[in-house]
C-alpha positions in Angstrom: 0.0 0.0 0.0 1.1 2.9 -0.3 0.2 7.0 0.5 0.7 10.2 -0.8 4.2 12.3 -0.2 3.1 15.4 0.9 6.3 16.9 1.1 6.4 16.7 -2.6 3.3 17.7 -3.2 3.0 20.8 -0.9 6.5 22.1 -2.5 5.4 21.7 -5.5 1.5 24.1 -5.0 3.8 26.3 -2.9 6.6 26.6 -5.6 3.8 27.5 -8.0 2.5 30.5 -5.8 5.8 31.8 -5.2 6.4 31.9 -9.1 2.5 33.4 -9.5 3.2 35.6 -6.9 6.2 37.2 -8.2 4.6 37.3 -11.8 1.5 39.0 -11.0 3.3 41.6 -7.4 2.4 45.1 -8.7 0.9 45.0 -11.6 -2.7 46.4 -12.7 -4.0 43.3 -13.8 -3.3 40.0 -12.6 -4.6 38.2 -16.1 -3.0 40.9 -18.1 0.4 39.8 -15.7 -0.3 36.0 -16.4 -0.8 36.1 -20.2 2.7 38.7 -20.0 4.2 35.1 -19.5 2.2 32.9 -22.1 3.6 32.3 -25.7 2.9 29.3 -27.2 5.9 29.2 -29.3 8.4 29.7 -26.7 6.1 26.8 -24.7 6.6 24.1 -27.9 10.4 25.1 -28.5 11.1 24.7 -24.7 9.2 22.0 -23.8 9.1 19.8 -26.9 12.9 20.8 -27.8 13.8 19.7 -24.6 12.6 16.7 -25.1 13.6 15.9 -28.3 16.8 16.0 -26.9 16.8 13.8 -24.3 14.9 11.3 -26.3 18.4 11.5 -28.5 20.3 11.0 -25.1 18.9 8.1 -23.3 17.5 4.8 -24.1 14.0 4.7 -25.2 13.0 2.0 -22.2 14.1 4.9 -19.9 11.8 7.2 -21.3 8.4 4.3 -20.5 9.4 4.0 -17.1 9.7 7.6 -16.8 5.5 8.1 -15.5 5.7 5.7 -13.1 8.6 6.4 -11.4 7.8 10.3 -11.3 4.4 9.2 -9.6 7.0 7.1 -7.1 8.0 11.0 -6.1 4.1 11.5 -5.0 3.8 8.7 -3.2 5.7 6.6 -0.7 5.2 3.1 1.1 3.3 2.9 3.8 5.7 -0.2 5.6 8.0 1.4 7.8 11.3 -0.1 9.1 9.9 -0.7 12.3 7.2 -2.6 11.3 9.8 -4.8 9.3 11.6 -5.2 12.8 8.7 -6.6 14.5 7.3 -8.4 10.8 10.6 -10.8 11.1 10.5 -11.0 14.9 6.9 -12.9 14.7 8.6 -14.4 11.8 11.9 -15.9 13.9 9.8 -16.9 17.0 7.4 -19.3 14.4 10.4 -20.8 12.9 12.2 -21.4 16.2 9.0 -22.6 17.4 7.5 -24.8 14.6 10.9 -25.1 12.1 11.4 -23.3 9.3 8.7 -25.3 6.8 5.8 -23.8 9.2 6.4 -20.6 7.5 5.5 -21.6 4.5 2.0 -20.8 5.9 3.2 -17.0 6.2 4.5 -16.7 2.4 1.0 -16.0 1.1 0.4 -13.2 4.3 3.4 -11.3 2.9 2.6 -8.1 0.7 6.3 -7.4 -0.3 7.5 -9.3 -2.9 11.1 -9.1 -2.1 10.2 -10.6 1.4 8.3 -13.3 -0.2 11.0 -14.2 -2.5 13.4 -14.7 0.3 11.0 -16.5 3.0 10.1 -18.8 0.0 13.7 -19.8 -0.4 14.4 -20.2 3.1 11.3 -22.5 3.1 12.8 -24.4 0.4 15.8 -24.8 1.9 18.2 -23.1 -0.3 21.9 -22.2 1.0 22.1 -18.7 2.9 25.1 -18.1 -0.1 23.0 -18.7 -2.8 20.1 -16.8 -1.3 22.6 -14.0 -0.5 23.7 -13.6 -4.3 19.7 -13.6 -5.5 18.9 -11.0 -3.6 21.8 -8.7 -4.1 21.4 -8.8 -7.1 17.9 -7.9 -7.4 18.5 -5.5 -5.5 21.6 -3.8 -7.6 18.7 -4.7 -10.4 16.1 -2.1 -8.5 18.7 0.7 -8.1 19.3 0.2 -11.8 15.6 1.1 -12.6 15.7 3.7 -10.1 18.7 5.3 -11.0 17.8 5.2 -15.1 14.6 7.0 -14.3 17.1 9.6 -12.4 18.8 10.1 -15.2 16.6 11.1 -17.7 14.9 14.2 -15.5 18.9 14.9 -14.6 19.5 15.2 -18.5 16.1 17.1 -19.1 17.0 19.4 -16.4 20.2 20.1 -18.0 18.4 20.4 -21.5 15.4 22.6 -20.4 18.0 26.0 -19.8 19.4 25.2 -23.1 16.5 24.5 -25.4 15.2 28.1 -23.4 18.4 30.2 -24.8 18.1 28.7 -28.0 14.2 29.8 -28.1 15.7 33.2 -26.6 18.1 33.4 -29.4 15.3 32.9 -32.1 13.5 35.9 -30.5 16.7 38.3 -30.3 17.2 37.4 -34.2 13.3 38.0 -35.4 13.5 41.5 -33.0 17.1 42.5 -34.8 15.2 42.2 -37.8 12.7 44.7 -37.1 14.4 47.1 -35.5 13.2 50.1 -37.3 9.9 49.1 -35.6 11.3 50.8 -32.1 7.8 50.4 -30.1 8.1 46.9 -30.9 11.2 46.0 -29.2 10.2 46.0 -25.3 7.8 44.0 -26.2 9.7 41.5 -28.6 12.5 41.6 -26.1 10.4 40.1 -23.6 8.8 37.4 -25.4 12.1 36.8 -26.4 13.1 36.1 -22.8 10.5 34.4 -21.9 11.7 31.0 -22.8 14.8 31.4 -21.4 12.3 31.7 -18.4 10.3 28.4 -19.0 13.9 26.5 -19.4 15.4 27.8 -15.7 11.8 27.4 -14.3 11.4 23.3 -15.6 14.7 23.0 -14.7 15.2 24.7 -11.1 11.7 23.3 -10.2 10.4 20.7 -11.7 13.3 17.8 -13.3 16.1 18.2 -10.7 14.1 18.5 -7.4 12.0 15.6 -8.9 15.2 13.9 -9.5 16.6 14.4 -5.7 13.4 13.4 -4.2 13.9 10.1 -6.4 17.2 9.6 -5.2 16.1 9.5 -1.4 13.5 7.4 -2.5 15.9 4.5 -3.6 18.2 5.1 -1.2 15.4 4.8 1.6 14.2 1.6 -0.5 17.4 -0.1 -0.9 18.2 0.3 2.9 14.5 -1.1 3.3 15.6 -4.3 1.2 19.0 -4.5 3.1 17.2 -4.7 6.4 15.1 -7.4 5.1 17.9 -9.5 3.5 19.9 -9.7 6.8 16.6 -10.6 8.7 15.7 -13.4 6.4 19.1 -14.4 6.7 18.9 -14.3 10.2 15.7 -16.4 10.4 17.4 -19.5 8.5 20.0 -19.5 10.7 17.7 -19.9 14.0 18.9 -16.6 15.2 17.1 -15.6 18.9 14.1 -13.2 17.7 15.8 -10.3 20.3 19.1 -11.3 18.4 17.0 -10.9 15.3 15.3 -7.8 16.6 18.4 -5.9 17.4 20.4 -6.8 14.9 17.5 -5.3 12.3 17.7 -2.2 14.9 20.8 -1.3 13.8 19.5 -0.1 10.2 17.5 2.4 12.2 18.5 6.3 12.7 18.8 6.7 16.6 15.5 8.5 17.7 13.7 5.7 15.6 15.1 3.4 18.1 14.3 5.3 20.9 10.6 4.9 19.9 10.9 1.3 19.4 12.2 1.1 22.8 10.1 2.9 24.5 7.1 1.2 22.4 8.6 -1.9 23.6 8.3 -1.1 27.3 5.2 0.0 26.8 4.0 -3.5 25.8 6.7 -5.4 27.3 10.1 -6.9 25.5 10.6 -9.3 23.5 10.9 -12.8 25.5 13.6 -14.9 24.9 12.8 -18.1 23.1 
């Protein structure tokens, strides 16, 4: 399951007051301000030039699994680490219990597919080596989807400035050629800017704090799959569940396990088994 990122989500209504805001502060008319900052043709050489180009620089597969992962950036997973920590404690204390085959029954329980994979194997018996190398490498696998989707709004970002001096440019050079028109040139001169505009705004606001806030994400998501690789690990080898339980603590950042502690005294510690 998942819910939505309202980090990213308030930056990004915010960001666009901020830029209203300064478009429209002081002026007579606030949709006389607004349309001072629409041109279509500045909109199609920035935009669609853009991304042109990085259609040019990356792989087309990249570019498909561009929408979903940009949606990733609105919404984040609802499993936390700690619920992880105490997922695999149940976990352990049924296998030390009942043996490892009794958790076969738990498989089918298990929403993440990751988790499943790795329970499954353990179930079947598979060497903690072997298991080790599968699951490494899907997770170096995930990072490489994550990071190719990073890429492309890195290289859009970097293309969006450009593609808006180049539509800049094409203004300055139809305004030179009417210069004996001298009430036209304010006016030309800004429409002429205004796609360098577009380019610093897609840039600055959109593709490169789109691509950060992606970046967390797989780093928060590989740490996630880390945590559970040790813990499944853990389980085959008939570790205590408080062995199991701190040992998955240590992926935590301190105040996290703070909470856990004091959730723990709360409802009394783990027993040993």
């Amino acid at each position: 399951m998942k819910k939505s990122d309202i980090s990213t989500i308030i930056g990004l209504v915010l960001g666009f007051l901020v830029i209203i805001a300064g478009m429209i502060w002081g002026q007579a008319s606030i949709i006389g301000a607004i349309t001072t900052f629409y041109d279509l043709a500045s909109i199609f050489v920035t935009i669609f030039g853009s991304f042109f180009a990085v259609m040019i620089s990356v792989p087309m597969s990249a570019l498909k699994n561009l929408p979903k992962a940009i949606r990733n950036a609105f919404f984040e997973k609802m499993i936390s680490p700690a619920q992880i920590i105490n997922i695999f404690v149940e976990l352990s204390k049924k296998a030390r219990k009942e043996g490892l085959l009794s958790l076969e029954d738990e498989v089918a329980n298990l929403d993440d597919p990751f988790l499943k994979s790795g329970i499954q194997m353990v179930v079947d018996g598979i060497e903690p080596e072997i298991i080790r190398e599968i699951l490494e490498l899907e997770i170096t696998e995930m990072e490489k989807r994550h990071q190719s989707a990073i890429t492309v709004l890195r290289v859009w970002a970097g293309m969006a400035p450009a593609f808006g001096m180049i539509g800049t440019l094409i203004g300055l050079i139809l305004m030179l050629k009417n210069l004996q028109d001298q009430s036209s040139l304010g006016p030309n001169m800004a429409v002429a800017l205004i796609t360098s505009f577009y380019g610093a705004v897609l840039a600055n606001f959109i593709f490169n704090p789109l691509a950060t806030k992606l970046e967390s994400k797989s780093g928060d998501e590989v740490g996630l799959k880390e945590m559970m690789l040790e813990g499944i690990l853990a389980i085959q080898s008939g570790v205590n569940p408080r062995i199991v339980e701190d040992k998955l603590k240590a992926f935590l950042p301190p105040e996290e396990r703070l909470k856990m502690l004091q959730e723990n005294v709360g409802k009394g510690a783990v027993v040993n088994e």
